[in-house]
NUMI-215015 format. One record per residue (C-alpha): x, y, z; residue number from 1; residue in one letter. Coordinates in nm, 3 decimals. Layout:
# NUMI-215015
        xx        yy        zz   num   residu
         X         Y         Z   NUM        A
...
This chain:
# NUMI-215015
        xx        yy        zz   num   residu
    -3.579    -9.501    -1.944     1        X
    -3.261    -9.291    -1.979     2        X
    -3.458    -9.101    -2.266     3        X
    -3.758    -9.061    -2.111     4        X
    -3.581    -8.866    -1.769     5        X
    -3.365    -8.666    -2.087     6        X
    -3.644    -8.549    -2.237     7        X
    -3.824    -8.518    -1.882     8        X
    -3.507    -8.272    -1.784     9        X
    -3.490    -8.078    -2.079    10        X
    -3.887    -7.978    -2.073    11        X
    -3.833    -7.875    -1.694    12        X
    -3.517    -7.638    -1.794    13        X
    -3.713    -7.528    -2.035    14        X
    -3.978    -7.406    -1.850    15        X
    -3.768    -7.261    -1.598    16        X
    -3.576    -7.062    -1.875    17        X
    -3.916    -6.905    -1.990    18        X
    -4.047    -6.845    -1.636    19        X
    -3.695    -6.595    -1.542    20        X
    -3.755    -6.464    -1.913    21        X
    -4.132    -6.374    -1.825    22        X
    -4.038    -6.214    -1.494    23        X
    -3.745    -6.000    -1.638    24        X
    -3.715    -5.683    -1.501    25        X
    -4.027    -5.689    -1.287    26        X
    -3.912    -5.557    -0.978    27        X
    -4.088    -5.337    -0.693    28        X
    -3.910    -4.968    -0.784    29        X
    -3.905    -4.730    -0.488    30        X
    -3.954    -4.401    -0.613    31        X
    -3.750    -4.222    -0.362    32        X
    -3.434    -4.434    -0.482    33        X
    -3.518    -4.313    -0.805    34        X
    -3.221    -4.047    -0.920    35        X
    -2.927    -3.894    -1.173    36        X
    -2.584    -4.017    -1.068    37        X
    -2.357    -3.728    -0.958    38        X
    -2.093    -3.541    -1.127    39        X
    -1.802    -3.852    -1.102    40        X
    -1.522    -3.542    -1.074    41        X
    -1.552    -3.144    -0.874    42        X
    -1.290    -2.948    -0.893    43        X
    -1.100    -2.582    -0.883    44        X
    -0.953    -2.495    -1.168    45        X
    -0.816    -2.192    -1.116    46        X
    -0.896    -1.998    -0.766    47        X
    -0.857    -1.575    -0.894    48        X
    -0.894    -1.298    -0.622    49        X
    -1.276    -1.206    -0.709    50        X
    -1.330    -1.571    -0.910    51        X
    -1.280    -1.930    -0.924    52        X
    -1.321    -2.138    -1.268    53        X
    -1.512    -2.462    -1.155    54        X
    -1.415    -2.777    -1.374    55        X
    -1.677    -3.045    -1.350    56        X
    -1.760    -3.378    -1.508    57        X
    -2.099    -3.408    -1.683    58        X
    -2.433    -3.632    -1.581    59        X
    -2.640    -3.787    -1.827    60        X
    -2.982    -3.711    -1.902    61        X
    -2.887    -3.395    -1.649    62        X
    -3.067    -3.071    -1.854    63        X
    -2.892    -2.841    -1.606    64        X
    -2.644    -2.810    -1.360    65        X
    -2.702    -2.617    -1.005    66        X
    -2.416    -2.490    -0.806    67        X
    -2.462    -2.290    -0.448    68        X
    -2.196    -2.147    -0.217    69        X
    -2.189    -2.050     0.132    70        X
    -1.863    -1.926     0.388    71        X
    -1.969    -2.225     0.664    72        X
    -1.701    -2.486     0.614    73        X
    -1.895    -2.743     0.379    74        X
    -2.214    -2.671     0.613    75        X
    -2.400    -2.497     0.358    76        X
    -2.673    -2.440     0.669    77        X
    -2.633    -2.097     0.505    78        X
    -2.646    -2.018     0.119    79        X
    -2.519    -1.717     0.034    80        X
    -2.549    -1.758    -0.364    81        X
    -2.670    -2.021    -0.622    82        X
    -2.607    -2.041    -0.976    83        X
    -2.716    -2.259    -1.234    84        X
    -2.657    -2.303    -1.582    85        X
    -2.811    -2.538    -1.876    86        X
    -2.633    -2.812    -2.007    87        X
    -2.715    -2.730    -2.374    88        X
    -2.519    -2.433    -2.288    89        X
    -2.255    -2.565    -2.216    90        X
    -1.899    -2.622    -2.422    91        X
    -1.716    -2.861    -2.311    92        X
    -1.337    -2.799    -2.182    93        X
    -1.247    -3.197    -2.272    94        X
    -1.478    -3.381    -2.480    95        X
    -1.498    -3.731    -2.449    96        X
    -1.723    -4.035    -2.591    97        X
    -1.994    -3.954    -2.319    98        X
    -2.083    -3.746    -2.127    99        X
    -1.977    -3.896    -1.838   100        X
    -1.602    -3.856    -1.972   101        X
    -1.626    -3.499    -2.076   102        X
    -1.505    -3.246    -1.858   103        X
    -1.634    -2.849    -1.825   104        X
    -1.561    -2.499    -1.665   105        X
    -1.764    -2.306    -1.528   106        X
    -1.656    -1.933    -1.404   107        X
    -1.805    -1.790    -1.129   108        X
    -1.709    -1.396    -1.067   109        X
    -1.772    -1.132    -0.846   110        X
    -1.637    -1.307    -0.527   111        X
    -1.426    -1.178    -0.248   112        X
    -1.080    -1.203    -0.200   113        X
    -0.867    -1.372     0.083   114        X
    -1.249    -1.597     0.164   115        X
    -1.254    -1.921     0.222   116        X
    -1.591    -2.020     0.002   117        X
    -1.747    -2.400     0.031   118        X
    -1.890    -2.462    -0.312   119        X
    -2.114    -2.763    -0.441   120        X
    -2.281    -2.879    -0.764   121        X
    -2.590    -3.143    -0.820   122        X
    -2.749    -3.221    -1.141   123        X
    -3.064    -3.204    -1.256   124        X
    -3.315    -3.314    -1.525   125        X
    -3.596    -3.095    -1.541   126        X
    -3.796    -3.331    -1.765   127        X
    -3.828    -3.608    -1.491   128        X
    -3.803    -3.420    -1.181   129        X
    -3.513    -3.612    -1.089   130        X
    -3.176    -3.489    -0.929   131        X
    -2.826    -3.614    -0.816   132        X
    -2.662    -3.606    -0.505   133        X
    -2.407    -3.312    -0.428   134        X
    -2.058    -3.310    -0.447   135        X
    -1.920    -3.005    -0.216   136        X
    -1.561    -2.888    -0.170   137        X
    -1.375    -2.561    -0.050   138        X
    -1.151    -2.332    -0.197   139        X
    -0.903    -2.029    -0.130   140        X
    -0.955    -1.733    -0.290   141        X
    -0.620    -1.533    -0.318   142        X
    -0.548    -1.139    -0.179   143        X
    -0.751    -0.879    -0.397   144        X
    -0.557    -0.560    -0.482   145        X
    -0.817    -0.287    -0.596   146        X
    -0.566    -0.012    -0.487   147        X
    -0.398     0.160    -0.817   148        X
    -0.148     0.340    -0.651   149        X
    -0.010     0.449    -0.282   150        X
     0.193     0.778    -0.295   151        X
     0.325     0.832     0.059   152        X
     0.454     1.192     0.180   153        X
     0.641     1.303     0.405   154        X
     0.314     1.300     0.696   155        X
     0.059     1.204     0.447   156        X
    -0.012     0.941     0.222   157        X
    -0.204     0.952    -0.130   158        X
    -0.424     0.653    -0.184   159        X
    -0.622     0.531    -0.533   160        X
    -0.825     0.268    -0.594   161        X
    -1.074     0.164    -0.875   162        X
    -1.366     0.393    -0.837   163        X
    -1.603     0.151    -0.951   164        X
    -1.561    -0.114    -0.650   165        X
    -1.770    -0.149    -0.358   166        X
    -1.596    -0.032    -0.012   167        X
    -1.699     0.108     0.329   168        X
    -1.386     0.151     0.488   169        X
    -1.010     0.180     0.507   170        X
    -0.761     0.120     0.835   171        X
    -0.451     0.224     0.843   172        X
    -0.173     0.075     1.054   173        X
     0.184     0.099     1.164   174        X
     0.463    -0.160     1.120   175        X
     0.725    -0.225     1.358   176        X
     0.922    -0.583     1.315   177        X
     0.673    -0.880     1.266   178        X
     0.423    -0.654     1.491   179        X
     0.127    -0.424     1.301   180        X
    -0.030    -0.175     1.559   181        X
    -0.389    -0.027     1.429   182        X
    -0.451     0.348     1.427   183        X
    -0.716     0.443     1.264   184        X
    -1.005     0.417     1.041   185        X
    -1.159     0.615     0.773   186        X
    -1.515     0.573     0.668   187        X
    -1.537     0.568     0.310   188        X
    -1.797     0.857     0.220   189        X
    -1.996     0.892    -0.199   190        X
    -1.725     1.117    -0.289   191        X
    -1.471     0.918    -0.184   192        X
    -1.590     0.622    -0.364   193        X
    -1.745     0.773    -0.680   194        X
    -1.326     0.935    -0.742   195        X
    -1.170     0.661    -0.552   196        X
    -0.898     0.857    -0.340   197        X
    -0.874     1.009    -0.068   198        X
    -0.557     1.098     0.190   199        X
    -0.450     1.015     0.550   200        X
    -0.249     1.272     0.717   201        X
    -0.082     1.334     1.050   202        X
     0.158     1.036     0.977   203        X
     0.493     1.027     1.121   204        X
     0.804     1.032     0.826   205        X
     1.066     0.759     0.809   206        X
     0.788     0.517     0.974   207        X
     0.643     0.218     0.756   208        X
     0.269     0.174     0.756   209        X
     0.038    -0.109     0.571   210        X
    -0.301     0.022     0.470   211        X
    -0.607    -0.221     0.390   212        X
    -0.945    -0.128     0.192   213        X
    -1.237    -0.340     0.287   214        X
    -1.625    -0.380     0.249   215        X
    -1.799    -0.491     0.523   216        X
    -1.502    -0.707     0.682   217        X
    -1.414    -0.814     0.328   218        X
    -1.085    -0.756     0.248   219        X
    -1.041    -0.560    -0.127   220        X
    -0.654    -0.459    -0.132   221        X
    -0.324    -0.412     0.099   222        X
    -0.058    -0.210     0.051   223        X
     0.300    -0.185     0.257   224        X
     0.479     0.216     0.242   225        X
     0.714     0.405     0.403   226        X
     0.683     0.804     0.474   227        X
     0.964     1.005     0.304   228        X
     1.227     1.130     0.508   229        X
     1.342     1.037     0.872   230        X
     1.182     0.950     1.161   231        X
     1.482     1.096     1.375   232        X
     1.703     1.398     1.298   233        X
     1.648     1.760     1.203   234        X
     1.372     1.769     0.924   235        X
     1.456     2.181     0.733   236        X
     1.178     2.300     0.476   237        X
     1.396     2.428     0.187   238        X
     1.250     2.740    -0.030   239        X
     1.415     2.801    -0.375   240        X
     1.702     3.007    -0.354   241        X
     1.863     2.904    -0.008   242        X
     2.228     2.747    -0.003   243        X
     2.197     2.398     0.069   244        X
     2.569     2.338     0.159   245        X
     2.510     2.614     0.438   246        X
     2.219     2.448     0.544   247        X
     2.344     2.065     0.592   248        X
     2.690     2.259     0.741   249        X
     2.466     2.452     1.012   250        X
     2.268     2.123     1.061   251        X
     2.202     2.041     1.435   252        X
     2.196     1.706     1.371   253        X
     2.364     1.438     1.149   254        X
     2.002     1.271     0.957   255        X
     1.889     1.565     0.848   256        X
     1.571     1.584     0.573   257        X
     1.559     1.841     0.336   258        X
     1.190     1.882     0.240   259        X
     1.140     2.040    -0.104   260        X
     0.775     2.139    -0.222   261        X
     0.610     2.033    -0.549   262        X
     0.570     2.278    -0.847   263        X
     0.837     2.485    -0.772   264        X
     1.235     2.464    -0.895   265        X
     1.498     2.466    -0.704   266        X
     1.858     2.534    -0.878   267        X
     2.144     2.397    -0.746   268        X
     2.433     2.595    -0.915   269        X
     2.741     2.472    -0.722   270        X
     2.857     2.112    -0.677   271        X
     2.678     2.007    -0.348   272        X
     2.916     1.831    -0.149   273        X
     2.773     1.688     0.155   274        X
     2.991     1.774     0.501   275        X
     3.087     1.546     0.709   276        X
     2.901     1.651     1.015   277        X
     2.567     1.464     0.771   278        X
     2.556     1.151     0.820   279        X
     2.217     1.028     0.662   280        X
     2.058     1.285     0.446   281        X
     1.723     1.241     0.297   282        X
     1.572     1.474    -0.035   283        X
     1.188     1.417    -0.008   284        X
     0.958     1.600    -0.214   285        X
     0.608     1.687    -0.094   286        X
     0.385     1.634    -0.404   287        X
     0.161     1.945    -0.519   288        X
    -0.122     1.895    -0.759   289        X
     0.034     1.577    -0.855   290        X
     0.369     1.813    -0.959   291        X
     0.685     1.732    -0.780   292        X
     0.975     1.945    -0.710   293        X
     1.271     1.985    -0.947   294        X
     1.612     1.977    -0.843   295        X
     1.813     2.145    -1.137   296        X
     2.198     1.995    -0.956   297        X
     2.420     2.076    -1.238   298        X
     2.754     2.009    -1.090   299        X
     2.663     1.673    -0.908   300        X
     2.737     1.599    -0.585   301        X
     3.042     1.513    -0.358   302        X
     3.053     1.323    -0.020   303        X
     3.309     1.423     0.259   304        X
     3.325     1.149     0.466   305        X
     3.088     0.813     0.505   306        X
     2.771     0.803     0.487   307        X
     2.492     0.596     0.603   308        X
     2.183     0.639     0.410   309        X
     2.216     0.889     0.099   310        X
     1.826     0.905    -0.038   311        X
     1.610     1.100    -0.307   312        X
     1.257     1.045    -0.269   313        X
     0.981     1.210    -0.481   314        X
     1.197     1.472    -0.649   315        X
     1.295     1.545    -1.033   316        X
     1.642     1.533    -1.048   317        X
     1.785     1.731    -1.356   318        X
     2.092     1.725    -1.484   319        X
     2.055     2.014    -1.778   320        X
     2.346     1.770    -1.928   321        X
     2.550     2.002    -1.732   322        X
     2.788     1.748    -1.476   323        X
     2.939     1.429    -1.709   324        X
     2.951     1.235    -1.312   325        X
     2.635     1.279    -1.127   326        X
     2.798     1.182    -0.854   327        X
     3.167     1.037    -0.840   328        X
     3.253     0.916    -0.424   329        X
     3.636     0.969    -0.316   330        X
     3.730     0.688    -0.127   331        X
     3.428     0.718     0.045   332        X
     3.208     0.446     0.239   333        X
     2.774     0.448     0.210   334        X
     2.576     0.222     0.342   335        X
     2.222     0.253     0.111   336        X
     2.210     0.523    -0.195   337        X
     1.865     0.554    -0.268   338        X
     1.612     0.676    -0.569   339        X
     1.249     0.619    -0.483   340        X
     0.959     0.754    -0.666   341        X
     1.236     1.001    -0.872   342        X
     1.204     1.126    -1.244   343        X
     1.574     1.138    -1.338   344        X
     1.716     1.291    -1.639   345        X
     1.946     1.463    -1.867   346        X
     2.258     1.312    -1.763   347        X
     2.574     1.300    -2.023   348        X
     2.790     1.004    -1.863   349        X
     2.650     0.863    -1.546   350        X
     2.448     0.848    -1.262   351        X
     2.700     0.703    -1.031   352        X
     3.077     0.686    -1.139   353        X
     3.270     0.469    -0.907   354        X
     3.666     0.442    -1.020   355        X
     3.814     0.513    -0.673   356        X
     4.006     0.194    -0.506   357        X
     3.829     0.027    -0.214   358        X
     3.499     0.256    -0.232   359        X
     3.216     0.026    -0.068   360        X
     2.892     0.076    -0.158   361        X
     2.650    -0.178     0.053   362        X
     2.302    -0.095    -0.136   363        X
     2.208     0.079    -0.485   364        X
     1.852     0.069    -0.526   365        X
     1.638     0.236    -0.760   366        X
     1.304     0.199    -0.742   367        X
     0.923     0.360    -0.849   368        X
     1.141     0.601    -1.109   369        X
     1.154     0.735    -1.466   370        X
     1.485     0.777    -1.598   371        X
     1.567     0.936    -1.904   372        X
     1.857     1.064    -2.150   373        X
     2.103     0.901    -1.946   374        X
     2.495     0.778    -2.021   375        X
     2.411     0.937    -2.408   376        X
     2.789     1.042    -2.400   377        X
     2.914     0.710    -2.261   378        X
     2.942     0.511    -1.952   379        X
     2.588     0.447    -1.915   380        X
     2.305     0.499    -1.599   381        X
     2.543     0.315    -1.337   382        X
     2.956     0.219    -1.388   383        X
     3.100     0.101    -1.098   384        X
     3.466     0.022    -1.302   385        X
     3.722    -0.054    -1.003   386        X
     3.754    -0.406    -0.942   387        X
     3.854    -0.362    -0.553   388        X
     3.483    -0.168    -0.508   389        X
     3.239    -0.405    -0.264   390        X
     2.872    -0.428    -0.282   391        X
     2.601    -0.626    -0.128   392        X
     2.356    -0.545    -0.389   393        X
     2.177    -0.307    -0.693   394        X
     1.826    -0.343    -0.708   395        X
     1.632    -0.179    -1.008   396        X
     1.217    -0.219    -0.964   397        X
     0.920    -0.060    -1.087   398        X
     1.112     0.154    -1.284   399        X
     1.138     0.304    -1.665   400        X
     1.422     0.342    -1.827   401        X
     1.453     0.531    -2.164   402        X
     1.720     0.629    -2.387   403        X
     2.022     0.458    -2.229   404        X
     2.365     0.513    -2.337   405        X
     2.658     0.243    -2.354   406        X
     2.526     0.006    -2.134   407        X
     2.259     0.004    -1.795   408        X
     2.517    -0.134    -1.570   409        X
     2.897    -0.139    -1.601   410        X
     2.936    -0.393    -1.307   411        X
     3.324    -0.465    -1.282   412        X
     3.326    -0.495    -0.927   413        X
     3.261    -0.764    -0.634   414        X
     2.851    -0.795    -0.608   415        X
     2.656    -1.034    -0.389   416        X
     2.352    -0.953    -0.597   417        X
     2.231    -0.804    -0.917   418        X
     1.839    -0.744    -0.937   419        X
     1.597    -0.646    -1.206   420        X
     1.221    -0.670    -1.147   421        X
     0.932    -0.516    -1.332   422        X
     1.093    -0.259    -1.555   423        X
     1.065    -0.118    -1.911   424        X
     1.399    -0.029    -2.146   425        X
     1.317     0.142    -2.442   426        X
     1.541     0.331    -2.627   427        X
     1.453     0.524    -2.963   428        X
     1.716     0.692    -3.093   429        X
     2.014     0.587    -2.871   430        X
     2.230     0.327    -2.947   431        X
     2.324     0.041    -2.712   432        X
     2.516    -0.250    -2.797   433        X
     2.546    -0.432    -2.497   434        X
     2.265    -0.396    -2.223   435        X
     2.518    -0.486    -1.920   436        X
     2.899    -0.511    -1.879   437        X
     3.042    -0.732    -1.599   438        X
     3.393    -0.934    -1.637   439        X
     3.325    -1.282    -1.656   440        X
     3.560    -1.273    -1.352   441        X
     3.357    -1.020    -1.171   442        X
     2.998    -1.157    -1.217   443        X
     2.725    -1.113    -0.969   444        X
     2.733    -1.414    -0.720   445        X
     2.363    -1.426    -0.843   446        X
     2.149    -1.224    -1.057   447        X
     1.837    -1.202    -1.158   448        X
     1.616    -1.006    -1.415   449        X
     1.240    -1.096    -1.428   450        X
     0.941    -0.951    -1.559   451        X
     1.057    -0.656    -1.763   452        X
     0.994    -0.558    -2.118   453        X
     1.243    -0.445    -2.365   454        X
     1.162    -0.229    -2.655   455        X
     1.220    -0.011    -2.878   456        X
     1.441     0.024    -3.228   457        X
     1.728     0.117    -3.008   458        X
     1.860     0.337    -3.286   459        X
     1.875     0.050    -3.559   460        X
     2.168    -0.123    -3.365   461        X
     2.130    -0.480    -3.251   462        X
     2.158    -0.518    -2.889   463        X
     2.363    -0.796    -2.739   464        X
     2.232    -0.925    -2.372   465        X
     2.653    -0.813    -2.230   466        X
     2.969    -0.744    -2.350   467        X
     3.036    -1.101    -2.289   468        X
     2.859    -1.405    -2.297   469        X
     2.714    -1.401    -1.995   470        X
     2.442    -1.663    -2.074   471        X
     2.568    -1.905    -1.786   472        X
     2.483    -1.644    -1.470   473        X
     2.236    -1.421    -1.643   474        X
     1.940    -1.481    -1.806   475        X
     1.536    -1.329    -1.899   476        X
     1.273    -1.611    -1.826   477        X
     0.957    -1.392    -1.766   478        X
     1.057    -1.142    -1.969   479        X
     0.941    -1.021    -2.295   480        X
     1.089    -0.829    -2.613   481        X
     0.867    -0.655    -2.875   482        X
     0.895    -0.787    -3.219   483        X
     1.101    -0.449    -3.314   484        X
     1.337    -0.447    -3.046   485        X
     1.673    -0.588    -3.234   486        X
     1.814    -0.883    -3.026   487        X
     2.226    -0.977    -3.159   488        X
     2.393    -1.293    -3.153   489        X
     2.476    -1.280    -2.778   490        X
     2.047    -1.339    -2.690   491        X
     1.858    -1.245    -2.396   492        X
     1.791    -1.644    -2.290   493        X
     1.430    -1.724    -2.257   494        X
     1.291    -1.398    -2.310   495        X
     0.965    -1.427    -2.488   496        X
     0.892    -1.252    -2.853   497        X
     0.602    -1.038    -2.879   498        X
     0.384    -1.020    -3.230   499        X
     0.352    -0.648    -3.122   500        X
     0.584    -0.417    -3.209   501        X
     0.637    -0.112    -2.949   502        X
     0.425     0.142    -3.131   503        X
     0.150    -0.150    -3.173   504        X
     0.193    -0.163    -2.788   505        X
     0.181     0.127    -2.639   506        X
    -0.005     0.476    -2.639   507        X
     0.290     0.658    -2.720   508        X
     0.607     0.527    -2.593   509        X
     0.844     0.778    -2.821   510        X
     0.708     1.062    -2.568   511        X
     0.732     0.830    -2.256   512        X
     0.340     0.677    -2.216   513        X
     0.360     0.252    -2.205   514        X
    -0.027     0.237    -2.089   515        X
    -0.129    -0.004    -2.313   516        X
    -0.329     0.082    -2.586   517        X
    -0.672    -0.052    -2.597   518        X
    -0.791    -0.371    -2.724   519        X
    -0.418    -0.505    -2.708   520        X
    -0.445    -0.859    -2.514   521        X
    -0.113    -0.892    -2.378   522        X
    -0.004    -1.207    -2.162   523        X
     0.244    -0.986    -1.927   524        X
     0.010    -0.788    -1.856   525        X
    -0.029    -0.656    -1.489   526        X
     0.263    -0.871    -1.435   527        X
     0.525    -0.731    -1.633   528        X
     0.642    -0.409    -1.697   529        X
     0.680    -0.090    -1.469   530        X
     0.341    -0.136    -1.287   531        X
     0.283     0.277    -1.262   532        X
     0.144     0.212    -1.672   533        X
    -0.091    -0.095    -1.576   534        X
């Protein structure tokens, strides 16, 4: 009996087993359930001002991929763009052992910037008919900057963009504090656009100002300037010729700006010393043609009493090597001493030779300038040499400096802070064996030097980052040196090497052009460097 209900039991399971093995499978499909699987990762690589780079995760059996776009907040009621792209086109950006695990980019250009895009992707396989769900996110795109250049006056301002952008109109406004006031608005017209420039005038000087460049409410560039001169005082045109100490001494009031007009020379043959009824003097040049004035001071100039704000703005200042001290202050007291948007050259010792006790300088900034054949003779661009001298701060930007004597800096003196930002040093034929000189007892409470390029042979002679070793206060990180400029034992920390050397670099940097010559893929660049050769 027990064998009978065995073999009874075993013939049942048996036929049960072949009845699920018969029905295997065999299910009612609905049709409408019947898709790909969706991308299993969506994200933003890299988010540019006019593009984003799209990394993605592929779908198998997809045969393309479809991405669309639209500015509603993840509504996409409205589609403002779609693009779509094979998959047999695709490379991927991380392989892995399916599909599924291999990742890819996808760059999408020609957006806006400062636009807050919602962006989704769904697969698809052409062959079947069948598609994925979407996966949708959003995404920042950064401020564009289409302007090249912003060259403010005195009551105008200059302004270039790239010509081959789409724009409809500029505004203009005026800053005071945290506040931006509106003024005006210029309709961009086909000539404007096809040279991209045109001018705003009837500005007020001394004032700052923002100006924006948009196309149909879409923002394309921004750019913050201040108007040369003063906003208050006595503003005197200057013609060549005139006495300029009898000028500031007959001065009505004590900011006066001295307006000098491009193209034309003016020669300074006496030391200029400023009287003490000036206060805050301002030389702005008016640009001509694209020429600005030259001020041929070959004796330098002198300070009686203190002064506030000391400031050249647009001018060519030329030495003729004539004055070893450009300018060497008494025991005087100035607030700001300015350079902005200056060509200066032809000096034999210094710009600025400070070896007076208890001289306080608050501010030396130079900034937007070319200087050139400087400190040849010794004491290099700036020496400040008296320990007892106070400053808040020098600040050298956007600048190019070329054919340095001695050192840059000679910084043996009580500084809050040092600053270097976006500059070029290249020196040729002059020799420089230490790039700055500050006491080890005297160094900057903090310093910094980013995003400038060294360069040049520098006469042959190896070029130590100081006199000392000032590796533990002062170093390069986002800085770069050309594979010929010749680095001593005492290194410029963290700068990077180029394989270029400055002639394979530049257009023609022994004659004062660093645009970069063409085809040349350089990682600095529109980041590094003085930004007037990007």
């Amino acid at each position: 009996m027990k064998t009978i209900h065995k073999i009874i039991c075993t013939l049942a399971l048996v036929g049960s087993m072949a009845a699920c093995n018969e029905d295997v499978n065999d299910w009612p499909v609905d049709d409408s359930y019947s898709h790909l699987y969706r991308t299993t990762h969506f994200e933003v690589e890299e988010a540019r001002a006019t593009s984003v780079v799209l990394r993605f995760n592929g779908v198998a059996e997809a045969t393309k991929y479809v991405f669309e776009f639209s500015l509603d907040s993840m509504s996409f009621n409205e589609i403002i763009r779609t693009e779509e792209v094979k998959a047999d086109t695709l490379t991927p950006y991380s392989a892995g052992k399916t599909v599924v695990n291999t990742e890819y980019l996808k760059l999408i250009e020609d957006l806006y910037g400062t636009t807050r895009y919602s962006a989704r992707v769904k697969a698809v396989n052409e062959n079947t008919g069948s598609e994925s769900g979407w996966y949708g996110l959003s995404f920042m795109t950064p401020a564009e900057q289409i302007f090249t250049s912003v060259t403010p006056g005195i009551k105008d301002v200059n302004l270039r963009w790239e010509a081959d952008k789409d724009v409809s109109n500029i505004r203009l406004g005026s800053i005071a504090g945290k506040d931006t006031t509106w003024i005006t608005t210029v309709n961009t017209t086909a000539a404007m656009e096809q040279a991209g420039e045109t001018s705003i005038e009837n500005l007020t000087p001394g004032t700052d100002y923002i100006v924006q460049i948009l196309n149909d409410g879409f923002l394309r560039g921004t750019w913050k300037f201040r108007t040369l001169g003063s906003a208050v005082g006595q503003t005197i045109e200057v013609n060549p010729g005139d006495d300029l100490l009898s000028l500031l001494t007959n001065a009505t009031d004590e900011t006066v700006t001295l307006i000098f007009t491009g193209g034309q020379e003016y020669d300074v043959n006496n030391q200029l010393r400023l009287p003490e009824n000036i206060v805050n003097i301002y030389f702005a040049g008016k640009v001509v043609n694209g020429q600005k004035p030259v001020l041929n001071m070959t004796k330098g100039l002198r300070l009686s009493g203190n002064k506030g704000d000391i400031c050249f703005q647009s001018v060519v200042m030329d030495d003729k090597s004539g004055e070893a001290y450009w300018f060497n202050p008494d025991k005087n007291n100035v607030e700001n001493f300015k350079f902005e948007g200056c060509e200066i050259r032809n000096i034999p010792r210094t710009l600025l030779y400070i070896n007076n006790d208890n001289v306080t300088f608050r501010n030396i900034i130079i900034d937007d300038c070319l200087v050139y054949n400087v400190g040849v003779s010794g004491y290099g661009m700036l020496n400040i040499g008296k320990n007892t001298t106070t400053m808040e701060m020098i600040s050298i930007t956007n600048s190019t400096l070329r054919e340095i004597g001695d050192q840059t800096m000679d910084l043996r003196c009580k500084i809050d802070l040092f600053k270097v930002d976006r500059c070029i040093f290249c020196n040729y034929t002059t020799k420089l064996q230490k790039w700055i000189r500050a006491d080890n007892n005297r160094a900057p409470k903090e310093a910094s030097v980013t995003n400038t390029i060294f360069c040049g042979p520098n006469g042959g002679q190896k070029m130590n980052h100081g006199y000392g070793d000032y590796s533990g206060w002062l170093e390069f990180s986002s800085c770069y040196m050309t594979s010929d400029f010749p680095e001593d034992n005492r290194k410029f920390t963290n700068a990077l090497r180029l394989d270029f050397s400055t002639e394979e670099l530049y257009v023609d940097p022994q004659n004062g052009d660093f645009h970069l010559k063409e085809g040349v893929v350089f990682r600095g660049k529109g980041v590094a460097g003085d930004p007037r050769w990007w």
